[in-house]
Each structure stands twice: as structure tokens, then as C-alpha cells.
Backbone as a printed PyTorch tensor [residue, N CA C, xyz], in Angstrom:
tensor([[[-45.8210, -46.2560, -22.9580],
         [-44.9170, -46.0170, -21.8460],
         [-43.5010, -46.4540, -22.1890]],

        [[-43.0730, -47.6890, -23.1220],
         [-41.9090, -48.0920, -23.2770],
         [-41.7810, -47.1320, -24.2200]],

        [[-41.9760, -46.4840, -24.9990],
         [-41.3910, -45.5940, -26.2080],
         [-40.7190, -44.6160, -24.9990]],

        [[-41.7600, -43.9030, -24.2550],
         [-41.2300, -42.8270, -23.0690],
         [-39.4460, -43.1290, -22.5450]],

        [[-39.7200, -44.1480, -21.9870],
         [-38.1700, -44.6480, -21.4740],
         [-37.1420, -45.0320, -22.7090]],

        [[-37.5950, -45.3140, -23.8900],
         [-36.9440, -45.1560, -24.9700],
         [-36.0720, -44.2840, -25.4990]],

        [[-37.1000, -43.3090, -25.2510],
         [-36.8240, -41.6450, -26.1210],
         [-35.9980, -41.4380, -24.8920]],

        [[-36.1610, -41.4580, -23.5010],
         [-35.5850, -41.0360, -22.4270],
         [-34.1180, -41.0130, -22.4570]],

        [[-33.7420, -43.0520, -23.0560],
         [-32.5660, -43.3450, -22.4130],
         [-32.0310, -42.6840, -24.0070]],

        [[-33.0200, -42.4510, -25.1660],
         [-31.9220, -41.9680, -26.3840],
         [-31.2580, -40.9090, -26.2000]],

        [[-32.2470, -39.6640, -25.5160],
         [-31.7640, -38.2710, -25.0800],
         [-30.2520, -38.4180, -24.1680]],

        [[-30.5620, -38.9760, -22.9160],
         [-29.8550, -39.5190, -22.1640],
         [-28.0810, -39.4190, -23.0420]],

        [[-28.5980, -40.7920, -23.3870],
         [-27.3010, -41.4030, -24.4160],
         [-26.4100, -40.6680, -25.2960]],

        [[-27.5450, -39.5870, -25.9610],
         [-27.1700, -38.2930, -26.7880],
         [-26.4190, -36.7510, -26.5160]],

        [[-26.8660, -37.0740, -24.9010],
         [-25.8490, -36.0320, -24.3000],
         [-24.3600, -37.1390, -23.8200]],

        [[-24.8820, -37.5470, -23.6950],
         [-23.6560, -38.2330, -22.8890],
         [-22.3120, -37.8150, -23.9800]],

        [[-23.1180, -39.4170, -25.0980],
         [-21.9660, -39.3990, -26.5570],
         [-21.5360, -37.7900, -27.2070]],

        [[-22.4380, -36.9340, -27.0990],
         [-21.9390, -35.3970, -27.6380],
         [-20.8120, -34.5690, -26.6860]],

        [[-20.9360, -35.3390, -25.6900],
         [-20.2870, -34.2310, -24.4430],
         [-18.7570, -35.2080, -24.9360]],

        [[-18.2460, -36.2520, -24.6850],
         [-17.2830, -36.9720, -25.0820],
         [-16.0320, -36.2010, -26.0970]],

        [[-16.3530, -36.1660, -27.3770],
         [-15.0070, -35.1080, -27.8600],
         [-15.2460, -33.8670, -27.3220]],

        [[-16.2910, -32.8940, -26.7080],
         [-15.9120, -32.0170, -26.2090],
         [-15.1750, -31.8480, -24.9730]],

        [[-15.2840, -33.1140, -24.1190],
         [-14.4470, -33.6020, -23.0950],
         [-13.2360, -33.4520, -23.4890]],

        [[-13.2430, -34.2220, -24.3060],
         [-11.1920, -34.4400, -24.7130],
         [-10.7900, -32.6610, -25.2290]],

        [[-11.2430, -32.5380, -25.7020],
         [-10.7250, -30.9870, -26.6070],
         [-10.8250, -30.1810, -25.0750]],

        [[-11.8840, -30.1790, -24.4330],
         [-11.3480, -29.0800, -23.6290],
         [-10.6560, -29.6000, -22.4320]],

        [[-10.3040, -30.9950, -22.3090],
         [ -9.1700, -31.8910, -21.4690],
         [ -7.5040, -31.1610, -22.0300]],

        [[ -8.0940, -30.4820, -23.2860],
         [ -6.1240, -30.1980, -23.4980],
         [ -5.6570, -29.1850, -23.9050]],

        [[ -6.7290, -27.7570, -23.2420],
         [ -6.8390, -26.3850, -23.2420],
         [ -6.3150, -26.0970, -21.5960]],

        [[ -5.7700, -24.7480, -21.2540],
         [ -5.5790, -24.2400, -20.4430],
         [ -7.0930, -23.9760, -19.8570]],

        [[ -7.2080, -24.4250, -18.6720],
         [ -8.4560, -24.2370, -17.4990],
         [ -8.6320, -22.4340, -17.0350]],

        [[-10.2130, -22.4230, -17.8020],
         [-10.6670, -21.1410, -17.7340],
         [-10.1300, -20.1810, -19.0270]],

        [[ -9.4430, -20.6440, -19.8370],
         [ -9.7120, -20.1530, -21.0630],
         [-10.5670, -20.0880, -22.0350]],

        [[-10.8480, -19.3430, -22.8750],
         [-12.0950, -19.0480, -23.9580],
         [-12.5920, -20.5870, -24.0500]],

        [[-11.7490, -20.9800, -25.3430],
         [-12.2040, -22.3410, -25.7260],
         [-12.2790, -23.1270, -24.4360]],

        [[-11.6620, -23.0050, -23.4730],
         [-12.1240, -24.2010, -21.9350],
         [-13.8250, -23.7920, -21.9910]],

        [[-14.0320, -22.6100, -21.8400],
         [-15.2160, -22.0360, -21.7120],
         [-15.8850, -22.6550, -22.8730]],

        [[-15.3320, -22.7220, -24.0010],
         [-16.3000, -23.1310, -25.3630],
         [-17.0120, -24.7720, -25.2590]],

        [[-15.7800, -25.0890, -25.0750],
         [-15.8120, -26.5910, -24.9570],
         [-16.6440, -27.1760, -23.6740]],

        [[-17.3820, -26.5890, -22.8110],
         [-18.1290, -26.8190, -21.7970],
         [-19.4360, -26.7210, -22.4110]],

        [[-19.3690, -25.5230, -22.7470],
         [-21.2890, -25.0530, -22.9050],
         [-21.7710, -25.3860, -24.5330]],

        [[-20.6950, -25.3370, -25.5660],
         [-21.1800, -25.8750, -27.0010],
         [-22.1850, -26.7170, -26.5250]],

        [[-22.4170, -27.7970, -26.3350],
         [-22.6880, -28.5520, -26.6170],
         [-24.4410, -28.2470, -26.3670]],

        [[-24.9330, -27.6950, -25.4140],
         [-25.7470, -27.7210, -24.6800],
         [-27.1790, -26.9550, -25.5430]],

        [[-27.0240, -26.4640, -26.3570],
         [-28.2150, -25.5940, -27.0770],
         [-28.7730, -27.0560, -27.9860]],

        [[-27.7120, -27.8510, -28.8070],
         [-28.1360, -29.0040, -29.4620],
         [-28.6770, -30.1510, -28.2740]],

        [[-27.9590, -30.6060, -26.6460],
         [-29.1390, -31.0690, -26.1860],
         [-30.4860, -30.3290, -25.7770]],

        [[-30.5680, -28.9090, -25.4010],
         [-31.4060, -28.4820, -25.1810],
         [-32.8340, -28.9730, -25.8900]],

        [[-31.7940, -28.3960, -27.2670],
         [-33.2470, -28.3790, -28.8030],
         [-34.0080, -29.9310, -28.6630]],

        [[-32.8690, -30.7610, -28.3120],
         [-33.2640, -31.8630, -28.3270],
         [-34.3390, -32.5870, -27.2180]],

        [[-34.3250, -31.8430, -26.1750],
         [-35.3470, -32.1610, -25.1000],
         [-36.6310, -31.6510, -25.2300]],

        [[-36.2610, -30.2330, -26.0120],
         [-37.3850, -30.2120, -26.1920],
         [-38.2000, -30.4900, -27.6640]],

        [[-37.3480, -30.6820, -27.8510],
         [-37.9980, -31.3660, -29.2610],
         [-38.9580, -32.8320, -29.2930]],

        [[-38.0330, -33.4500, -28.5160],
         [-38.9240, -34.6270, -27.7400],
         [-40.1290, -34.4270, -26.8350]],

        [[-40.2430, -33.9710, -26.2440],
         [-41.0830, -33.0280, -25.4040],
         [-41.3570, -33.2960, -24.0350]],

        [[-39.9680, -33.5230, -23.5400],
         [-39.5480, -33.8070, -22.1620],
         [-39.3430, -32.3260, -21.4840]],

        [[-39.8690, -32.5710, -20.3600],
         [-39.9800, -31.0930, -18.9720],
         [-38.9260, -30.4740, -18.9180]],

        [[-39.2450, -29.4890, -17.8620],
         [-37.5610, -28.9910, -17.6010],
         [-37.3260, -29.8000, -15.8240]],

        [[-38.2360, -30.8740, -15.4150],
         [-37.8990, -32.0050, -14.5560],
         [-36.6890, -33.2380, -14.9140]],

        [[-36.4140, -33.3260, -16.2370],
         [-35.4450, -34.3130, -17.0060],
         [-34.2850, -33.3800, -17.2690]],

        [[-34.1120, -32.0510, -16.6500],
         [-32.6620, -31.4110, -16.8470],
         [-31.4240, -31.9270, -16.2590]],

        [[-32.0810, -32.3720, -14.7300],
         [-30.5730, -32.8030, -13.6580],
         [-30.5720, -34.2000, -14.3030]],

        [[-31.0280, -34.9400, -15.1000],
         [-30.4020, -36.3240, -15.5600],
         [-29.5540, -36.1750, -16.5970]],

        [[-30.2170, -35.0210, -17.4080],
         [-29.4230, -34.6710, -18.6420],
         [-28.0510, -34.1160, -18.0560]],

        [[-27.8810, -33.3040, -17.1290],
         [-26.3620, -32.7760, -16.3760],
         [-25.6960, -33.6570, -16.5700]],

        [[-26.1000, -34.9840, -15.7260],
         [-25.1380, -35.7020, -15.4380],
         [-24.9070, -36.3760, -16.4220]],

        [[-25.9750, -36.5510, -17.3200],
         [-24.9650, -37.4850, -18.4190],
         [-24.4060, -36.5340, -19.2570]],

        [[-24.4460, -35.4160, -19.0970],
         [-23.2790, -34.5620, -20.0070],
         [-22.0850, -34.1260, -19.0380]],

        [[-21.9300, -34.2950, -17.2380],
         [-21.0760, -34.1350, -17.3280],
         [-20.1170, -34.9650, -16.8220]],

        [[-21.0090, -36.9070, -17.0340],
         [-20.1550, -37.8090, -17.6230],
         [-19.1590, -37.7340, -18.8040]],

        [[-20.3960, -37.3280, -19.7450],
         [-19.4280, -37.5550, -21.4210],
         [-18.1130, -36.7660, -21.4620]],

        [[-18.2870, -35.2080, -20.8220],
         [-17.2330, -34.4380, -20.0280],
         [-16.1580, -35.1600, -19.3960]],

        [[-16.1380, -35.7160, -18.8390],
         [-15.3480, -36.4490, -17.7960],
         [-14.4930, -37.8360, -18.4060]],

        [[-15.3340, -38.8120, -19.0380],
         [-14.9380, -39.6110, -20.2600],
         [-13.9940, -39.2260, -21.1590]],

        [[-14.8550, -37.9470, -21.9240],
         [-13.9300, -37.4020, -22.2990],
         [-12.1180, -36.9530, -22.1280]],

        [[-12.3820, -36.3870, -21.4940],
         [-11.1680, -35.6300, -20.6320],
         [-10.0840, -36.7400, -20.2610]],

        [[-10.4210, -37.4010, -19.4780],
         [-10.1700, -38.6550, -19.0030],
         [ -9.4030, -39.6900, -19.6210]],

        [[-10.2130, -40.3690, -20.3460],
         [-10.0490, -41.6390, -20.5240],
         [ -9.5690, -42.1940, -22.1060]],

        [[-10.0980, -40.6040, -22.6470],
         [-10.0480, -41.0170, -24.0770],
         [ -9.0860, -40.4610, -24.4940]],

        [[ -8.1830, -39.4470, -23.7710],
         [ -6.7610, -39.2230, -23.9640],
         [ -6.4340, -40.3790, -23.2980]],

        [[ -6.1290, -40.9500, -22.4020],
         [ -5.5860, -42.1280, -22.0060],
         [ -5.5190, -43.1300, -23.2460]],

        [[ -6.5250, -43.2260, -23.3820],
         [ -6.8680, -44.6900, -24.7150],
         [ -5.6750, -44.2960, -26.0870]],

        [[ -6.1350, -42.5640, -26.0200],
         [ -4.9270, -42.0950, -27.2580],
         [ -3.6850, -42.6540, -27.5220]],

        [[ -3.3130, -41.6310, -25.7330],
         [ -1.8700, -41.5220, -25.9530],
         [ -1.3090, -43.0740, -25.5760]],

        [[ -2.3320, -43.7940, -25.0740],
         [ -1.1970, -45.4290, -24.9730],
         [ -1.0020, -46.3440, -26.5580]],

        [[ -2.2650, -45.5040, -26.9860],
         [ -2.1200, -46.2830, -28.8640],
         [ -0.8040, -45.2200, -29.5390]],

        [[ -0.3850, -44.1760, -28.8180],
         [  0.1250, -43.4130, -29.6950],
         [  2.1640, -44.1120, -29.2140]],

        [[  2.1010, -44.6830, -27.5720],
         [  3.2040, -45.1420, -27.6220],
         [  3.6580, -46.6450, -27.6450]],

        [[  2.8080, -47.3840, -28.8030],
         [  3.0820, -48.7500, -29.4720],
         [  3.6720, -48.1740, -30.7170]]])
């Protein structure tokens, strides 16, 4: 059972951290352009493979959302922030 919640929080973790530079990259595209469009859904065939590769349901999808569209959001967010304040020292 602890491996289960293991593998869970790795998947978890794995969308999250993958969604993150795609956050930022499509944080500094024009909204609703191609690449805006790219930079949303890339990511999602590599967590897919990955859920099911593990061999988690399609009941563990809405957890996976949200932690991808945390890493999204992080992305976008925070990690241009973190940039551009290292970029004006």
C-alpha cells in the first residue's frame, strides 16, 4: 500500500515539475497562439504514458489536472518573477 501512495505522489510530482518550464514559455507567448496552444498540451501524452505505465485508472486524472495546472501556473508566474528580479541585480 505505501509503494501505491509512493508511485502516486511520484506521478503527481512529475506532472507538476514537467508542466513548470512549459508554464514559463507559454507565460511569454501571445494568448491563444500556436505555441500558447503548444505549450499547454505538450506536455500531457508524456504524463499520460506515464499513468499508465504505472497502472493508475482514469479515476487519478482530476489530481493529475491539477498538479499540471499548478506547474502551469508556477510556471507562468513565479518563475519569471524569480528571473527577472535576478536579472535586475
Amino acid at each position: 500500500m505505501n509503494d501505491l501512495y509512493f508511485l502516486g505522489f511520484f506521478l503527481l510530482l512529475f506532472a507538476f515539475i514537467l508542466n513548470i518550464p512549459f508554464g514559463y514559455f507559454r507565460g511569454r507567448t501571445k494568448k491563444y497562439s500556436f505555441l500558447w496552444f503548444l505549450y499547454i498540451h505538450f506536455p500531457i501524452p508524456f504524463v499520460a504514458a506515464t499513468r499508465i505505465f504505472t497502472g493508475f485508472s482514469y479515476k487519478f486524472i482530476p489530481f493529475l489536472v491539477v498538479a499540471a495546472i499548478l506547474g502551469q501556473f508556477i510556471g507562468s508566474k513565479y518563475i519569471f518573477k524569480l528571473i527577472s528580479n535576478k536579472n535586475k541585480d
